[in-house]
N, C-alpha and C positions, 0 to 999 in steps of 0.2 A: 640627556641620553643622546639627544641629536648631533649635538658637539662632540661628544665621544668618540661616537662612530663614522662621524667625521677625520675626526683625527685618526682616528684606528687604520680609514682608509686612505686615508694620505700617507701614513706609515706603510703599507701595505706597499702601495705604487713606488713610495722613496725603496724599499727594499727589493722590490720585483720587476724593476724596470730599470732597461736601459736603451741604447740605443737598437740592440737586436730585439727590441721584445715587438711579438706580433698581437694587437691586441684582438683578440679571437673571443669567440661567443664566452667559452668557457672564464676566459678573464673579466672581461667585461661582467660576468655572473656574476663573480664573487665578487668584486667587487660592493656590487648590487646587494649582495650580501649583507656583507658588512655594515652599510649603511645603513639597511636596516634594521638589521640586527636588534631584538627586545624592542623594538617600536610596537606600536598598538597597532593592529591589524586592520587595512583599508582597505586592499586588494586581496593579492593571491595569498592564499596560504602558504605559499610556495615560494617567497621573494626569490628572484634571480634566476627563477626555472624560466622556461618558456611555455604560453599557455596551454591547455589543453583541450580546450573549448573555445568555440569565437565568441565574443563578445558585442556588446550595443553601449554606444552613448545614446544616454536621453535626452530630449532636445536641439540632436546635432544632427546635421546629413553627413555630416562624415562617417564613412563606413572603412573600422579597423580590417585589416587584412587578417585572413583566415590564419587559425592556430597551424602548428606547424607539428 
């Protein structure tokens, strides 16, 4: 499935892109999308949204920047 949607999204880019494209949140989404697409869910339930809630890594001091 991995490879699929791999390729789904490189078809995607090969189709939607050229030198005017500006890549913008919303592109960059779908993108995001695609990729995942029918994968088994680790994160969001939402692949390719933007969060809705902050978040925590455990074990890290790094601290994600607040949801938007």
């Amino acid at each position: 499935m991995e490879i699929e949607n791999l390729e789904s999204a490189i078809k995607f880019i090969e189709e939607n892109t050229d030198e005017k494209t500006i890549f913008s949140r919303a592109y960059i989404s779908n993108i995001h999308k695609i990729i995942t697409n029918k994968l088994t869910q680790e994160g969001s339930m939402y692949p390719g949204d933007l969060r809705k809630h902050n978040v925590a890594i455990k074990r890290s001091q790094h601290i994600p920047p607040n949801h938007m």
